[in-house]
Backbone as CSV, one residue per row, in Angstrom:
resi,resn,N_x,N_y,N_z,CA_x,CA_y,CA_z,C_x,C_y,C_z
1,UNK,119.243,186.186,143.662,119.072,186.594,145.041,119.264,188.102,145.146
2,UNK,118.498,188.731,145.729,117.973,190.134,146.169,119.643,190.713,147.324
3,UNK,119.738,191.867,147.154,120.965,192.693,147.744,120.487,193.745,148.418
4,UNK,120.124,193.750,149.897,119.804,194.987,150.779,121.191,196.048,150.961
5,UNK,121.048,196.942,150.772,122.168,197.585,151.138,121.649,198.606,152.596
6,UNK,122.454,198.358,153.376,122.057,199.738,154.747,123.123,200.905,154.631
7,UNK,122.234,201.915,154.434,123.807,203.302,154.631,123.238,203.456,155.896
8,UNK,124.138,204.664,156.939,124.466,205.007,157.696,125.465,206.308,157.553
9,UNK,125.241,207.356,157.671,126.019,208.390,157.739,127.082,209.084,158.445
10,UNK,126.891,208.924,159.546,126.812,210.102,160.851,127.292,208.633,161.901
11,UNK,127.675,209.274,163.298,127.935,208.885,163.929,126.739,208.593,164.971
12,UNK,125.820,209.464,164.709,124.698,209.687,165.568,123.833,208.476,164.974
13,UNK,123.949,208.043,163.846,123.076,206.603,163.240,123.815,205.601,163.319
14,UNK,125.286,205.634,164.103,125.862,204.121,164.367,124.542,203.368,165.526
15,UNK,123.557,204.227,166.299,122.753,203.245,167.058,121.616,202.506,166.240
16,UNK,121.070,203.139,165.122,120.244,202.226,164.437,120.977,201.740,163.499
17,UNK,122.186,201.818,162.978,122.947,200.596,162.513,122.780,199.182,162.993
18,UNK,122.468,199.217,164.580,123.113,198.283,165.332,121.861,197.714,165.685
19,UNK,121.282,198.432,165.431,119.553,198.222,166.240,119.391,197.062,164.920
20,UNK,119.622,197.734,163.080,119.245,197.230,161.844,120.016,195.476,162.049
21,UNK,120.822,195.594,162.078,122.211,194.203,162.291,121.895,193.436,163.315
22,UNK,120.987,193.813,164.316,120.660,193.321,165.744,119.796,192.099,165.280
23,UNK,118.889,192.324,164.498,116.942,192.138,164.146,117.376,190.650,164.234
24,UNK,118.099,189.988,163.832,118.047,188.572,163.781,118.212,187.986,165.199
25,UNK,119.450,188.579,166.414,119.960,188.285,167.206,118.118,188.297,168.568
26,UNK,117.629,189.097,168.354,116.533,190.008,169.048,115.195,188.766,168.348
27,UNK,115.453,188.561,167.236,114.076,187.550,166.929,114.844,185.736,167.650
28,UNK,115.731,185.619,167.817,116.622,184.470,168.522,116.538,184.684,170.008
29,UNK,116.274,185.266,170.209,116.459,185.638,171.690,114.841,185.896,172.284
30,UNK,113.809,185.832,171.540,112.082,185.807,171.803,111.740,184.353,171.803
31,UNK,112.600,183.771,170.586,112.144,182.850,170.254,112.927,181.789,171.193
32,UNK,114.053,181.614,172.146,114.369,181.262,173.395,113.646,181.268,174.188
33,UNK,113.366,182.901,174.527,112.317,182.981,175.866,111.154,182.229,175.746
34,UNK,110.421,182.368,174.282,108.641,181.450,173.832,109.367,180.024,174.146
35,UNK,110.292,179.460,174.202,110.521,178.007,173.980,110.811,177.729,175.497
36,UNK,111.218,178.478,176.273,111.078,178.539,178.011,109.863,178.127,178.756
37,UNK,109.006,179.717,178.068,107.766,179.422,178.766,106.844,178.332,178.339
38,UNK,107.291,178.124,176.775,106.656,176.477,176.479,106.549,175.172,177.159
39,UNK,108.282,175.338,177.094,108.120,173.946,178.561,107.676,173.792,180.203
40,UNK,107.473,175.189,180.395,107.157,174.882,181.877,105.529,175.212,181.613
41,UNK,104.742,175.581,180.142,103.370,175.337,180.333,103.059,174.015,179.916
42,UNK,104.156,173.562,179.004,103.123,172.120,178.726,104.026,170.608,179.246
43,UNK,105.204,170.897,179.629,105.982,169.943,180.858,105.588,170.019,182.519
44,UNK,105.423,171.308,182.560,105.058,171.439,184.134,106.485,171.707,184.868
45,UNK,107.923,171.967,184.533,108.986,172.011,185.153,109.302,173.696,184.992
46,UNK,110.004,174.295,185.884,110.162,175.653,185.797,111.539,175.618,185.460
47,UNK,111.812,176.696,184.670,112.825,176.730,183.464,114.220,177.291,184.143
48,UNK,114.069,178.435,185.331,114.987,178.558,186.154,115.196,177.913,187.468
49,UNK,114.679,176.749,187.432,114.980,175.536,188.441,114.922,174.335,188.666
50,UNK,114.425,173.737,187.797,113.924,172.587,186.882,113.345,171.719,188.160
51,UNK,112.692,172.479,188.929,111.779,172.148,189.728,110.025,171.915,189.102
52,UNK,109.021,171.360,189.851,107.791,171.340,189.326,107.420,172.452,189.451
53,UNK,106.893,172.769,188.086,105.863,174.340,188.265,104.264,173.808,188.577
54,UNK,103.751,175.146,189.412,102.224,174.881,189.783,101.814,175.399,189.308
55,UNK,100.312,174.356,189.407,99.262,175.188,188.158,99.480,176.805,187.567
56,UNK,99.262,177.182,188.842,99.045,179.290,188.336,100.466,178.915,187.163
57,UNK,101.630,178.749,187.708,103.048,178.720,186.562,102.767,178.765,185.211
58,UNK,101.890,177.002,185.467,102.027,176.722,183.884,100.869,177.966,183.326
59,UNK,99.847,178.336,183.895,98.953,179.138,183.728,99.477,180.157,183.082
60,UNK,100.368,181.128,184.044,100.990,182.267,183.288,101.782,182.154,182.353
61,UNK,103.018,180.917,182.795,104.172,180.867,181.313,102.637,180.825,180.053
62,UNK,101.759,180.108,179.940,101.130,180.098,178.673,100.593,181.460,177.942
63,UNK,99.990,182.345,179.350,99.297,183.737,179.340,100.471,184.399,178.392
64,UNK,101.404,184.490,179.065,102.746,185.598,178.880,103.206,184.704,177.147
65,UNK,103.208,183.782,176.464,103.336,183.254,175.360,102.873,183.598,174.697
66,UNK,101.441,183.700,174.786,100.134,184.112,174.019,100.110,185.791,174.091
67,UNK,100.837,186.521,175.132,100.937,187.806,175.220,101.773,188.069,174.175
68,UNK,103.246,187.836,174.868,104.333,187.841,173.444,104.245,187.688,172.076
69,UNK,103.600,186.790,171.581,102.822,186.811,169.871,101.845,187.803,169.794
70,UNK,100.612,187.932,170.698,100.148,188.924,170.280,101.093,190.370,169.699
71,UNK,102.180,190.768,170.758,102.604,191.967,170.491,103.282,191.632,169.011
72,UNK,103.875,190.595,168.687,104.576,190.651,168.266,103.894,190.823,166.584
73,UNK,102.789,190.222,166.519,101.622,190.191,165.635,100.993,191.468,164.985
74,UNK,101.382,192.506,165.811,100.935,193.955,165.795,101.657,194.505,165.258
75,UNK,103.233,193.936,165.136,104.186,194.884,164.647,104.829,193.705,163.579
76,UNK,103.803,192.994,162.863,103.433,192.051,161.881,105.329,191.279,161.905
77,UNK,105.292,190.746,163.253,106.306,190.012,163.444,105.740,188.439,163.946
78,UNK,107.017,187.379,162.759,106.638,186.260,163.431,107.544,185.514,163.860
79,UNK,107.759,184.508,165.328,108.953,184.042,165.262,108.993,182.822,165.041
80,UNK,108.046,182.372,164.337,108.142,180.447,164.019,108.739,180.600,162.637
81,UNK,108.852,181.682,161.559,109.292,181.558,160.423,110.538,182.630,160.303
């Protein structure tokens, strides 16, 4: 098994320290939100009220899903693996 090491120098690079240590917390936290808008596009219930979502809802939660991978695709990120 492979050994990344991160230096950091300076006090001024404790923020991309944190940004580097973050990457897992930040791909957990997309991959929440994609699993949100999942259920209220293909359940029909809205995720902050667990009320019925209407059409346009499920419409956009799917738009904004398909948005989110795209970007994420660009910056050759994936969050199913």
């Amino acid at each position: 098994m492979g050994k990344i090491i991160l230096e950091f120098d300076s006090l001024e690079e404790s923020e991309d320290a944190r940004v580097a240590l973050d990457g897992y917390k930040w791909k957990l936290a997309m991959w929440d939100l994609d699993q949100k808008l999942r259920s209220t596009a293909k359940h029909g219930y809205r995720f902050y009220e667990n009320t019925e979502a209407t059409g346009e809802e499920r419409d956009l939660c799917d738009k904004l899903r398909q948005e989110i991978r795209n970007i994420l695709e660009q910056y050759n990120l994936n969050i199913e693996s």
